[in-house]
C-alpha positions as CSV (number, residue, x, y, z in Angstrom):
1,X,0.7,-59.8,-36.1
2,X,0.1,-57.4,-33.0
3,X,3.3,-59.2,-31.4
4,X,5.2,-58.8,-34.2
5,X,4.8,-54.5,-34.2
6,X,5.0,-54.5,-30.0
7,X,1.4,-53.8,-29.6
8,X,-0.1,-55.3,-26.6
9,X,-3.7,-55.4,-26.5
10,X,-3.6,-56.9,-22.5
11,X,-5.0,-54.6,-19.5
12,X,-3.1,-51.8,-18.4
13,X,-2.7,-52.1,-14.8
14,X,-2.4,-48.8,-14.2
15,X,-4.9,-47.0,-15.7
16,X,-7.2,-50.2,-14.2
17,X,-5.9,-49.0,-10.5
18,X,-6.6,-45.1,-11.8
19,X,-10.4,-45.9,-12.2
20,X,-10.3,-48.1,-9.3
21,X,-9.0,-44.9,-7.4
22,X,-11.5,-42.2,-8.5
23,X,-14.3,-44.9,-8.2
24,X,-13.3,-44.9,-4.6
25,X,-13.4,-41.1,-4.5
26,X,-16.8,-41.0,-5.3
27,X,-16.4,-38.3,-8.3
28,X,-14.0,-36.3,-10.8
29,X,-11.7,-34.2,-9.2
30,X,-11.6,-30.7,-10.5
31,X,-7.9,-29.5,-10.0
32,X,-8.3,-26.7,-11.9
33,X,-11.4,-25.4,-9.8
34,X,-9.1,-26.3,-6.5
35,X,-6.6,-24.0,-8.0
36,X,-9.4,-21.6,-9.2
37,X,-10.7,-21.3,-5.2
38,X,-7.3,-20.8,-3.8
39,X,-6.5,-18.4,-6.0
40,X,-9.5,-16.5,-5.4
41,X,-8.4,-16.7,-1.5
42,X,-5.3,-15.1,-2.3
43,X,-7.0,-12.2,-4.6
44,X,-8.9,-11.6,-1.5
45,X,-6.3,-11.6,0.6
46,X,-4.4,-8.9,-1.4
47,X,-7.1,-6.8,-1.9
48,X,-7.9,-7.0,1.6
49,X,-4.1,-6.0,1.9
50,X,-4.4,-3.2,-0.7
51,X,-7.7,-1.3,0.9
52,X,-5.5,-1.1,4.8
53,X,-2.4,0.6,2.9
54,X,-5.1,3.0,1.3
55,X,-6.8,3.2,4.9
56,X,-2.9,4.0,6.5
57,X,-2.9,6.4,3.7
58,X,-5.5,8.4,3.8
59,X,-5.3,8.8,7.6
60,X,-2.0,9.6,7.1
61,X,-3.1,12.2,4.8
62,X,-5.7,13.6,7.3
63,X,-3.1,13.9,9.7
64,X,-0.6,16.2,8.0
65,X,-3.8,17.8,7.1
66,X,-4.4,18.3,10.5
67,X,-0.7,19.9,11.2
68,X,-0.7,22.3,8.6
69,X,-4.1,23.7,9.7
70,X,-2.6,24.8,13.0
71,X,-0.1,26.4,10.9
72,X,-1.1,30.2,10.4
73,X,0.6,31.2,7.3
74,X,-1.6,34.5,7.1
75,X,-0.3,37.5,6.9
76,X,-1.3,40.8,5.8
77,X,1.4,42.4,3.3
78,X,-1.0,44.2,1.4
79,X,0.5,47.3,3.1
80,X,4.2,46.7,1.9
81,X,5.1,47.8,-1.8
82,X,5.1,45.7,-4.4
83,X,8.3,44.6,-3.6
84,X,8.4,43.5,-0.3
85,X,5.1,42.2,-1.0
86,X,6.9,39.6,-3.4
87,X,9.8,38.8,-0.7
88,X,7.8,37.8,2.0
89,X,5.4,36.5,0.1
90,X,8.9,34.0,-1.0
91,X,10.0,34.0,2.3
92,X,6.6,33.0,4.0
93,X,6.0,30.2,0.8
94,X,9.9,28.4,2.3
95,X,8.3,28.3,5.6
96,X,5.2,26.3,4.4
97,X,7.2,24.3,2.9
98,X,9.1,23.7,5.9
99,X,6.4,23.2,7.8
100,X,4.5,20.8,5.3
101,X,7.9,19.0,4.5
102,X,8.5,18.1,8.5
103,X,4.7,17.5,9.4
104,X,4.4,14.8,6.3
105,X,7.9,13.4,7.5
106,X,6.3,13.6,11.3
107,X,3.4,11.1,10.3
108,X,5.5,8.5,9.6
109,X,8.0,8.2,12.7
110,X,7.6,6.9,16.4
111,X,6.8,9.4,19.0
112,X,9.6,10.1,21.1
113,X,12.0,9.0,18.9
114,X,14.7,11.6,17.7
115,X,13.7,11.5,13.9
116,X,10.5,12.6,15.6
117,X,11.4,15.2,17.6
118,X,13.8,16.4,15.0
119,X,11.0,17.0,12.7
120,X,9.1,18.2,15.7
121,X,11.6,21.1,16.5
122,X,11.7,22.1,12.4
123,X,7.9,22.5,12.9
124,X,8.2,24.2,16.2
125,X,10.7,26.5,14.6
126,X,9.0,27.4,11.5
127,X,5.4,28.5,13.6
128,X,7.1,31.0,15.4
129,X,8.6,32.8,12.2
């Protein structure tokens, strides 16, 4: 009756060699925990990767810091009217911005290159205002 349907109740040769196989490997392997450790390599990998662009950050941070503390923007226009007061007050606020627009550009070029020492120059020019 079995013959007649197409079921064969014989060995299957393959799945004999399968257990044959992991016999021979000694256990189970776990693919999944495989995939589970190299991904975890990877997530350390770009977290590693993350904290360095936060490190290059933050010193770039500290470094444009660093320029705009040598920049004396103080002056005393408490002496002026009202008026004036307001103008230079607009006038010195553009030259901060200047200043803080070239030294956070500054950070991120090569020294010596021109993009640097155009940015240079900018800063250079706005310090002696």
């Amino acid at each position: 009756m079995a013959k007649k349907q197409g079921i064969s109740y014989s060995a299957d040769a393959g799945l004999i060699r399968g257990e044959g196989a992991m016999r021979q490997a000694g256990s189970f392997v776990d693919i999944a925990g495989s995939m589970g450790k190299g991904i975890d390599r990877q997530m350390k990998v770009l977290q590693q990767a993350a904290e360095q662009r936060e490190a290059r950050s933050r010193a770039r941070n500290e470094e444009v810091k660093s320029y705009l503390r040598t920049f004396n923007s103080n002056v005393d226009v408490s002496t002026l009217s009202p008026q004036n007061q307001k103008e230079i007050n607009n006038f010195l606020m553009g030259v901060k911005d200047r200043y803080a627009a070239a030294a956070s550009a500054i950070v991120n070029l090569t020294p010596g290159t021109p993009e640097y020492m155009e940015q240079l120059d900018i800063m250079n020019n706005e310090k002696t205002l």
